[in-house]
C-alpha positions as CSV (number, residue, x, y, z in Angstrom):
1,X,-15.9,-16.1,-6.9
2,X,-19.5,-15.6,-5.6
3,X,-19.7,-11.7,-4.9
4,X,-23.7,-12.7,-3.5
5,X,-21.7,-13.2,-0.4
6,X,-20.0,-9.4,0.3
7,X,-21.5,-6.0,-0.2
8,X,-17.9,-4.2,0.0
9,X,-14.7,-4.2,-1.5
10,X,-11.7,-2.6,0.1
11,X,-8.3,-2.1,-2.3
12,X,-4.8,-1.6,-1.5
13,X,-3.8,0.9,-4.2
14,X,-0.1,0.7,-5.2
15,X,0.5,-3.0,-6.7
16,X,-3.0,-3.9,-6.4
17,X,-4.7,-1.2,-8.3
18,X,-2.0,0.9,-10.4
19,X,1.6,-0.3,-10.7
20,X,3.1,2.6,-8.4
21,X,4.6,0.1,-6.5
22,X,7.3,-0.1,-9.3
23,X,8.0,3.5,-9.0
24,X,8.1,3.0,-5.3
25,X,10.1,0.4,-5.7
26,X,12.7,2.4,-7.4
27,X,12.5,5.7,-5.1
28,X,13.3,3.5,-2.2
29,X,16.1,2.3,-4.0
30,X,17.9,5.6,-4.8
31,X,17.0,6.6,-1.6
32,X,18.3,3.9,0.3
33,X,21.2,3.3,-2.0
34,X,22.4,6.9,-0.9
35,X,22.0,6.5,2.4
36,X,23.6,3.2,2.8
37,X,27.1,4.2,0.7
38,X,28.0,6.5,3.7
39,X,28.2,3.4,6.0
40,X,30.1,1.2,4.1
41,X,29.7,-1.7,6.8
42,X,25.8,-1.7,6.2
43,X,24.5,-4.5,3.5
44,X,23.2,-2.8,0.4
45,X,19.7,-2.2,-0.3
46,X,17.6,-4.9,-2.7
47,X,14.5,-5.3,-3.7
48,X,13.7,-8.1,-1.1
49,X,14.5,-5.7,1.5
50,X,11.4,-3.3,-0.1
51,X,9.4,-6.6,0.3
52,X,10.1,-7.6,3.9
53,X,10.8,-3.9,5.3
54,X,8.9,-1.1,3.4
55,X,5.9,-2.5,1.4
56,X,2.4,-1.6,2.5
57,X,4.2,0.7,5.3
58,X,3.6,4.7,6.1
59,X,6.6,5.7,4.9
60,X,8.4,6.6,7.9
61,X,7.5,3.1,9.3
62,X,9.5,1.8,6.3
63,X,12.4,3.7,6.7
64,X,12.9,2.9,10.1
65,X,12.6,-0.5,9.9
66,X,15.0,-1.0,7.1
67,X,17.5,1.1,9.3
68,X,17.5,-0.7,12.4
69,X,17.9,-3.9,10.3
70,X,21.3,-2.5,9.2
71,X,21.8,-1.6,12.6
72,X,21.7,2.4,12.0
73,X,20.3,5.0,14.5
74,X,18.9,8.3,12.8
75,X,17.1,11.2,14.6
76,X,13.4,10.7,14.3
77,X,13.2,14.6,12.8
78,X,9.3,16.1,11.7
79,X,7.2,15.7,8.7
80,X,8.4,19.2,7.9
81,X,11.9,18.2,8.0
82,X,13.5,19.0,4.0
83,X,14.5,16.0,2.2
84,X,17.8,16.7,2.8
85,X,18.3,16.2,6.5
86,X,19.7,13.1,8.0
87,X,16.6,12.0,9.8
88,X,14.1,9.3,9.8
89,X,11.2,11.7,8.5
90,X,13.6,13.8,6.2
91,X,14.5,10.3,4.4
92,X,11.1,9.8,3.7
93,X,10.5,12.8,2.4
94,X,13.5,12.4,-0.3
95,X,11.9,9.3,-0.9
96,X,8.4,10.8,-1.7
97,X,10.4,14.0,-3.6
98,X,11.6,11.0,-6.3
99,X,8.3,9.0,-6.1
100,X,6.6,12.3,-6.5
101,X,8.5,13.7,-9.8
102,X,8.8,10.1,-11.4
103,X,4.7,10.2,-11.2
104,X,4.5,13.6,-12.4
105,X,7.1,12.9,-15.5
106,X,5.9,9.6,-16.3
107,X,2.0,9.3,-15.4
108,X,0.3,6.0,-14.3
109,X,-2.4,3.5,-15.5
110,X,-4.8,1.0,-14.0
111,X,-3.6,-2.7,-14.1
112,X,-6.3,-3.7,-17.0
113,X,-7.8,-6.4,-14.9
114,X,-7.9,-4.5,-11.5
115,X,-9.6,-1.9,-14.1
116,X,-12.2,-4.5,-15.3
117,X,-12.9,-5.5,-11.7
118,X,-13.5,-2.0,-10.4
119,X,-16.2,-1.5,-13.4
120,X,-17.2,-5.1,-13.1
121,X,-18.5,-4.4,-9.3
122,X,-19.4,-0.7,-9.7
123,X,-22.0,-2.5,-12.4
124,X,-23.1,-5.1,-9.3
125,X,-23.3,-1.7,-6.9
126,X,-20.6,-3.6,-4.7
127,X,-19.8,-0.8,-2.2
128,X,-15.5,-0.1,-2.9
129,X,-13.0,2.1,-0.7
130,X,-9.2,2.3,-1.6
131,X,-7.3,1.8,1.5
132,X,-3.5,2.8,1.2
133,X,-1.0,4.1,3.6
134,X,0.2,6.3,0.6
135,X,-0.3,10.4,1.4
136,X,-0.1,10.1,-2.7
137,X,-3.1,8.2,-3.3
138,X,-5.3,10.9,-4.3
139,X,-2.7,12.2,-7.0
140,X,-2.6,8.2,-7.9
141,X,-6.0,7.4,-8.3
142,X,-6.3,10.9,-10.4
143,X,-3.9,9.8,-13.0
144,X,-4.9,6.8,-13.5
145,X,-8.5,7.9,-13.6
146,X,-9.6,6.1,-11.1
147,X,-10.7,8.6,-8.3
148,X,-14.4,8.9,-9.8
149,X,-14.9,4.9,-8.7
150,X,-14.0,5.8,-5.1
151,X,-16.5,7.8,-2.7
152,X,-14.1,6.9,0.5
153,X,-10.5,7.1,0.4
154,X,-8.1,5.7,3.5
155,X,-5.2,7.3,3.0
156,X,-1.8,8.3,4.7
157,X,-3.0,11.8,4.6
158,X,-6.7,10.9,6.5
159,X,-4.7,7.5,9.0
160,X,-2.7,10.7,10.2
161,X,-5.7,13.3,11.1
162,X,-7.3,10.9,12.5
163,X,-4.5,8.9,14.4
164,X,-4.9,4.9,12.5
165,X,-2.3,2.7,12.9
166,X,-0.9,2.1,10.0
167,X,-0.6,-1.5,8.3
168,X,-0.1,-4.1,9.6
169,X,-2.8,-3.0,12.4
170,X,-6.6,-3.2,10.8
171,X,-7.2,0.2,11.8
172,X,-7.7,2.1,8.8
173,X,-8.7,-1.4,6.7
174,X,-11.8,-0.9,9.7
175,X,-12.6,2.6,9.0
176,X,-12.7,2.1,5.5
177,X,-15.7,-0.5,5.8
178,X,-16.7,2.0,8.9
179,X,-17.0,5.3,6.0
180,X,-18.9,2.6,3.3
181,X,-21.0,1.7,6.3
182,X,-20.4,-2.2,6.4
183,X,-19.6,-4.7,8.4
184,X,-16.1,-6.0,8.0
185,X,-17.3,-9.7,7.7
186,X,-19.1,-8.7,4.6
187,X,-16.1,-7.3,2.9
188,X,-13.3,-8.5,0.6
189,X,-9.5,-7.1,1.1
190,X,-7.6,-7.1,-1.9
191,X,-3.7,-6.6,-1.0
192,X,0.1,-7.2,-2.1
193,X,1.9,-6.3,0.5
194,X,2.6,-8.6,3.9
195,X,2.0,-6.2,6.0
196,X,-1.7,-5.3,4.8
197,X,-2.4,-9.0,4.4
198,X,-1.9,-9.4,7.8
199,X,-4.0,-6.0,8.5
200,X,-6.7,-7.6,6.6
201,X,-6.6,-11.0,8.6
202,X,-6.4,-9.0,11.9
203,X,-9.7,-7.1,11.3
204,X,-11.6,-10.2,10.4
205,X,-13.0,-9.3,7.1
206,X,-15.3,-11.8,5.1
207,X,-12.2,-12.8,2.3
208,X,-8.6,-11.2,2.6
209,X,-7.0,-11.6,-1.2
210,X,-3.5,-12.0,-1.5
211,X,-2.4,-10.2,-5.1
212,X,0.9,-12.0,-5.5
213,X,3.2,-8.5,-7.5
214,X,6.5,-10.2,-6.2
215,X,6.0,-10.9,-2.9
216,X,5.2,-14.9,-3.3
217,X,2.3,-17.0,-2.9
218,X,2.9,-18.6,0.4
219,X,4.7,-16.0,2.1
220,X,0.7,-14.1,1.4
221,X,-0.9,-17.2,2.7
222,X,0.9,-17.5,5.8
223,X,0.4,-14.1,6.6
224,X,-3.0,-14.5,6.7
225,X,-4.8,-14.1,2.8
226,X,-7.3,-16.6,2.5
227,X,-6.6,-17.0,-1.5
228,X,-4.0,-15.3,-3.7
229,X,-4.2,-14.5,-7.5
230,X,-1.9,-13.1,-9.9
231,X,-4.1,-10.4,-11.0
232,X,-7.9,-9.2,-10.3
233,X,-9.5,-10.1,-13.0
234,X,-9.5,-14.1,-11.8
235,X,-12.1,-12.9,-9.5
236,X,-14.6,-11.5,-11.7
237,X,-17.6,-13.8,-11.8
């Protein structure tokens, strides 16, 4: 890849950076799993539904999605709802209370070869931003000793103060390149999940990378990635 041609680099931070999306995977899974036993006509939860329903998502987005896909109508509650109570935002919650211990017992680590491309570009002065719709990604990119390579920080916490869309609208993709002071065409998108894929391909940046963690190939190249890899470090000139 010739990195002559872009100035920025925008990450996706869960699959793409650190392998929280397994620890994701499996909070959604308990959480959903739950849920779905007390309506025993409702298909159970897999892991293509955390694909095609959840991944890349704010985490409300995700549960309501997979919801209405089984066909089940929740109250939409408040953030501050406990994790406890039968609502769309008091399921997400329980499903950040797992994520949320299950980081804390177990730690995290860079994916080696996103780790070499992060150092590999920091040495080139390529501008980088992490761009998640996590409100975790601070305490992410902490354990995995990453936050030091990362002046700007689009995160669930900051798409909510300052009303962004979430993925798979560009919005906070945009105001990532925005806060690094760059134009979108001369930045690279690195992403798992569909739904930022196709947030990447809606706000016209230069290259959209499709980081294939489980999702498949062509499924990343029809939603919009211009070229997919396995992991990061293929791109490393």
């Amino acid at each position: 890849m010739d990195w002559t041609a872009y100035s920025g680099a925008l990450f996706d931070l869960d699959g793409v950076l650190t392998p929280t999306a397994d620890i994701h995977r499996k909070a959604w899974s308990e959480m959903f799993n739950s849920v779905l036993a007390k309506y025993p006509a409702a298909r159970a939860y897999t892991d293509e539904d955390y694909f095609q329903f959840v991944d890349g998502k704010p985490r409300y987005d995700g549960v309501r999605s997979l919801l209405a896909d089984r066909g089940i109508t929740l109250p939409e509650g408040s953030p501050t709802d406990s994790p406890q109570d039968a609502t769309i935002c008091g399921l997400g919650n329980r499903k950040n209370e797992v994520f949320v211990n299950v980081l804390a017992r177990d730690g995290i680590g860079p994916y080696q070869g996103s780790q070499r491309l992060v150092d590999a570009l920091a040495a080139r002065r390529v501008e980088m931003a992490v761009v998640s719709s996590s409100r975790n990604a601070d305490s992410v990119l902490r354990a995995s000793g990453l936050r030091s390579r990362f002046d700007v920080v689009v995160d669930g916490v900051l798409a909510a103060k300052e009303g962004l869309a979430g993925k798979p609208a560009p919005d906070t993709y945009l105001r990532g390149a925005e806060l690094l002071g760059l134009d979108p065409a001369r930045c690279v998108v690195f992403e798992d999940a569909v739904s930022g894929v196709e947030a990447g391909a809606a706000g016209h940046f230069g290259l959209v990378v499709g980081v294939d963690r489980g999702v498949g190939a062509e499924r990343l190249l029809a939603s919009g990635a211009d070229v997919v890899v396995n992991d990061l470090e293929e791109v490393i000139q």
